[in-house]
C-alpha positions as CSV (number, residue, x, y, z in Angstrom):
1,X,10.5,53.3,-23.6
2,X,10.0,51.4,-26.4
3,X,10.0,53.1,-30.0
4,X,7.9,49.8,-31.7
5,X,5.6,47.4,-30.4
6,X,3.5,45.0,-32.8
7,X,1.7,42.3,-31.4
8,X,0.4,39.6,-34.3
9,X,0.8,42.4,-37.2
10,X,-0.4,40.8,-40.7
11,X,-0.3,42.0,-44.1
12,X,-2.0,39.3,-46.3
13,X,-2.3,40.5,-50.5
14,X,-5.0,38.2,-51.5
15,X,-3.7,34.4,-50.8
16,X,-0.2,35.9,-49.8
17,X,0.7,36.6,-46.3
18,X,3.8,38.2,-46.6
19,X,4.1,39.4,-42.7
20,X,2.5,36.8,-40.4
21,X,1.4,37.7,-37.1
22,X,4.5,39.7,-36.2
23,X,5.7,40.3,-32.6
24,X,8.6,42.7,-32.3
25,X,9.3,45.6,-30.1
26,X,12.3,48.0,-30.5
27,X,13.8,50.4,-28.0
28,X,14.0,53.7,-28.3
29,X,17.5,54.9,-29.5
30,X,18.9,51.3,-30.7
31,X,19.9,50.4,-34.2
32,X,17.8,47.4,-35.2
33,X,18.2,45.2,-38.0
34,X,15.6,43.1,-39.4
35,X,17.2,40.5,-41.7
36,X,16.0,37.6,-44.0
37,X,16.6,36.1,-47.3
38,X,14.1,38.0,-50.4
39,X,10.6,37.6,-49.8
40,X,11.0,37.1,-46.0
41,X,8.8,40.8,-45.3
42,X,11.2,42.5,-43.9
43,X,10.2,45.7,-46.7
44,X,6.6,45.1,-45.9
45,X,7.0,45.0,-42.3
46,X,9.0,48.6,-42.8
47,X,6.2,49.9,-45.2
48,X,3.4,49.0,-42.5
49,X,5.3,50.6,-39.7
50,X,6.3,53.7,-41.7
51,X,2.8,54.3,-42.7
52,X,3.0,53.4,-46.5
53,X,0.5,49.3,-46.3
54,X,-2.2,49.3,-43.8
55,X,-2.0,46.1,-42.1
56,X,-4.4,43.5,-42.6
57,X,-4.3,42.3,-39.2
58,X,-3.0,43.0,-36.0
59,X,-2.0,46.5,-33.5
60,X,1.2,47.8,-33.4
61,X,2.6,51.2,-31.3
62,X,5.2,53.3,-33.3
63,X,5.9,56.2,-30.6
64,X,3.5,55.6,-28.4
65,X,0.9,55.7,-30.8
66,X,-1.5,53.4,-32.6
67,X,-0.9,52.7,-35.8
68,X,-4.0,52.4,-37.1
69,X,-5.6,55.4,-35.6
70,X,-3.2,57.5,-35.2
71,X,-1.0,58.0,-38.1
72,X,-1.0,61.4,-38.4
73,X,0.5,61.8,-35.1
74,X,3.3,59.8,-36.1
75,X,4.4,60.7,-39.8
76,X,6.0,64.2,-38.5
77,X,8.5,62.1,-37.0
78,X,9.4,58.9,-39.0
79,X,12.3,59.4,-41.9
80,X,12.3,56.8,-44.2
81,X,15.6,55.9,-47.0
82,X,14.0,53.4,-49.1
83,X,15.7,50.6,-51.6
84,X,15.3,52.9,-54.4
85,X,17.0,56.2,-54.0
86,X,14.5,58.8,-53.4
87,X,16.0,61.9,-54.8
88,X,15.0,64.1,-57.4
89,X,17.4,64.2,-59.8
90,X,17.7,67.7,-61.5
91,X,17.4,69.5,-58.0
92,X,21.3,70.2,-56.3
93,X,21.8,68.3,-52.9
94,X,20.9,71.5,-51.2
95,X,17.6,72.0,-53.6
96,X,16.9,68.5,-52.4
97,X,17.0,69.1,-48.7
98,X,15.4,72.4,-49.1
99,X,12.2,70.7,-51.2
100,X,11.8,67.8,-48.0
101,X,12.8,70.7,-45.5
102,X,9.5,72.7,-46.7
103,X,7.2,69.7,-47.2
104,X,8.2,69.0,-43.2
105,X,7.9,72.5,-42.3
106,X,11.9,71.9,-41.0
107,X,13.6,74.6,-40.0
108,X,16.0,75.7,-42.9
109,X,19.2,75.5,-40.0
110,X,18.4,71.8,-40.9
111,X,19.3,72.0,-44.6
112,X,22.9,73.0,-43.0
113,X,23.3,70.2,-40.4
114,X,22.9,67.8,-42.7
115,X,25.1,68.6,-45.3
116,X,27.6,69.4,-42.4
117,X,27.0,66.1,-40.1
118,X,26.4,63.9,-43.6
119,X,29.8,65.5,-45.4
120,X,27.4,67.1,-48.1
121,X,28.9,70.2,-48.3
122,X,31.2,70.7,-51.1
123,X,28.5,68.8,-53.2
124,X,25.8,70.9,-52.2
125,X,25.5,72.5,-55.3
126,X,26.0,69.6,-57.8
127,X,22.9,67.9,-59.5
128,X,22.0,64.6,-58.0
129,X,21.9,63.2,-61.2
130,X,25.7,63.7,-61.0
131,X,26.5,62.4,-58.3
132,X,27.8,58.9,-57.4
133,X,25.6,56.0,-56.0
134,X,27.4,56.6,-52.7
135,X,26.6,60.1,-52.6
136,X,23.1,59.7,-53.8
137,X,22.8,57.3,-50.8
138,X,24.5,59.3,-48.7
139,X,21.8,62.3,-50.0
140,X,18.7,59.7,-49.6
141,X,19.2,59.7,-45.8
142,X,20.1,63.3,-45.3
143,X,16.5,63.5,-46.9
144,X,15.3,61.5,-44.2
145,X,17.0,63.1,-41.4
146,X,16.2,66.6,-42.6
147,X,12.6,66.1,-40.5
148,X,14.8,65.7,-37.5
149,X,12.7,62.4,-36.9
150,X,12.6,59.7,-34.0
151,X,12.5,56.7,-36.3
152,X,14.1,56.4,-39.3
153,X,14.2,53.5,-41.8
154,X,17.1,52.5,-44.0
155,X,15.9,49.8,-46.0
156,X,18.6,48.4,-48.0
157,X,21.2,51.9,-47.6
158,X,24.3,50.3,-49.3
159,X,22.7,48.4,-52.0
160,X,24.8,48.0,-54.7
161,X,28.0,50.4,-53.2
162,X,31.8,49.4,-53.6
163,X,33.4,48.7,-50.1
164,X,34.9,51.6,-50.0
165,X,31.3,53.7,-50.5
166,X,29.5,51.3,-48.1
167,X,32.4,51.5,-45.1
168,X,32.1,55.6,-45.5
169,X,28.0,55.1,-45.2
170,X,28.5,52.9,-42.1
171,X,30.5,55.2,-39.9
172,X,27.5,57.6,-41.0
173,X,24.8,55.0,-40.0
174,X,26.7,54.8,-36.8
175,X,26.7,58.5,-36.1
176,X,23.0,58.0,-35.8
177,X,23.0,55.2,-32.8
178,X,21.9,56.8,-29.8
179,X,20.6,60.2,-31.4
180,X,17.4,58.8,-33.4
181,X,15.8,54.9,-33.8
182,X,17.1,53.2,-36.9
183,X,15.3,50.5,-38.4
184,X,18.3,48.9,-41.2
185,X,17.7,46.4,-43.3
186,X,20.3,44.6,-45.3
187,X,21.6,41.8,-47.1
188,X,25.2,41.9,-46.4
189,X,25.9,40.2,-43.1
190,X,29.5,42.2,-41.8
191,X,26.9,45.5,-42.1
192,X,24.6,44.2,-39.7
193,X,26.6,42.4,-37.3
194,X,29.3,45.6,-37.2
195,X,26.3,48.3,-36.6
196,X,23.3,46.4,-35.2
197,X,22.5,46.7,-31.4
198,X,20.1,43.9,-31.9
199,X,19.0,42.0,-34.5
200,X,16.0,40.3,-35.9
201,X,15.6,37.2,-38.2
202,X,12.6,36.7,-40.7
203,X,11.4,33.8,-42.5
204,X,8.2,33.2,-45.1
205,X,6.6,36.7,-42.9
206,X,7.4,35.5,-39.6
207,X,10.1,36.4,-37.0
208,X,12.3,33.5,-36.0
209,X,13.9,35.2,-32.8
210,X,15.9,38.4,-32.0
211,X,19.3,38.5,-30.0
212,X,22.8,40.3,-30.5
213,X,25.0,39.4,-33.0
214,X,26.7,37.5,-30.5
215,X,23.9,36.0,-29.1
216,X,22.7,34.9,-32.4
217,X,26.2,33.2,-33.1
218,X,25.9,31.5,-29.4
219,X,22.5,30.4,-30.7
220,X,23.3,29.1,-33.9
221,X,26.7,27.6,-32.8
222,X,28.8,29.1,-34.8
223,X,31.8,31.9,-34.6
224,X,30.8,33.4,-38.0
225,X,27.6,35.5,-38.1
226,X,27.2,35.1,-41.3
227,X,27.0,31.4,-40.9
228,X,24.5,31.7,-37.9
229,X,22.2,33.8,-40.0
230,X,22.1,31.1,-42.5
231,X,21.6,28.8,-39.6
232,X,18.6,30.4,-38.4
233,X,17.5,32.1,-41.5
234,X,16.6,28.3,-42.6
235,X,15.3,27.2,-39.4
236,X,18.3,25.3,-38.1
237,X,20.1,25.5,-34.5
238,X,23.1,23.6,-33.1
């Protein structure tokens, strides 16, 4: 089954198309990146498919359902981590799963999980405001997960972290592969080629073509991925 399906999925504001007729289908259970330089869509395309733009164009499936027509159904069990880190900051990391726990109707055995699967325990009761922008992070997407969704989005989830930070997020990020459908974006190119299943490349709102890491590199002609992203991120093949 496949957890995404968009056939020719648009989002014009005014003159600007920033997504431009977007085919892309992602199986359930695989980490997926969607990569491209700034201003390629890849935050619009996640707002669309996480319910947050309303496409100007095009259909699009997101767990079977329509997009368009039946949101509803599929908000219960999206989790979305955006850029910005969406905690509130005078609440403890345990206040802050509780708050999303209730919004969802979660069970409270959730709050627990998390902060055990997500090593948030002996912060539990610290301020968020306190904590590093590591632990915030790491916070953001316990907040996500607390829903117990099928999809979740991590757009950008080691912006701005020190190696050290963003390596301890990644062996979280790859707890997740296989458990729930993650949808990562992100701008550093040893992230996506060490955690992606598959990978997608976007240019001015379009995708240029999906493949493996590997496959992308075989694609591109090269033996760095970074160097085959910038390949094909500008249009260019061996």
């Amino acid at each position: 089954m496949n957890a995404i399906e968009t056939k020719q999925l648009t989002k014009c504001f005014g003159a600007l198309t920033a997504v431009d007729a977007l085919d892309l289908t992602v199986r359930e259970g695989e980490l997926f990146s969607l990569l491209g330089v700034n201003g390629a869509g890849k935050t619009t395309t996640i707002k669309m498919l996480s319910g947050l733009l309303k496409p100007t164009e095009g259909t699009a499936l997101v767990l079977g359902h329509d997009l368009l027509t039946e949101l509803n159904a599929i908000k219960p069990y999206v989790g979305v981590s955006p850029q910005e880190t969406a905690v509130a900051p005078n609440l403890t990391v345990r206040e802050n799963l509780e708050l999303i726990a209730g919004i969802y109707g979660s069970d409270r055995s959730r709050v627990q999980r998390m902060l055990d699967e997500l090593g948030l325990q002996k912060a539990e009761k610290i301020k968020a405001k306190r904590l590093s922008g590591g632990w915030q992070r790491r916070l953001s997407i316990a907040m996500a997960l607390v829903s117990d969704p099928k999809l979740l989005f991590l757009d950008e989830p080691t912006l701005g972290l020190d190696v050290l930070a963003r390596r301890e997020l990644w062996k979280v990020i790859e707890g997740l592969k296989g458990k729930v459908t993650v949808i990562l974006t992100t701008h550093y190119m040893e992230e996506a080629e060490q955690l992606s299943d598959r990978v997608g490349v976007m240019n001015g709102g379009s995708l240029k073509l999906t493949g493996t890491p590997k496959e992308l590199m075989e694609t591109a002609g090269t033996e760095s991925f970074e160097e085959a992203f910038v390949r094909l991120a500008g249009g260019e093949t061996a």
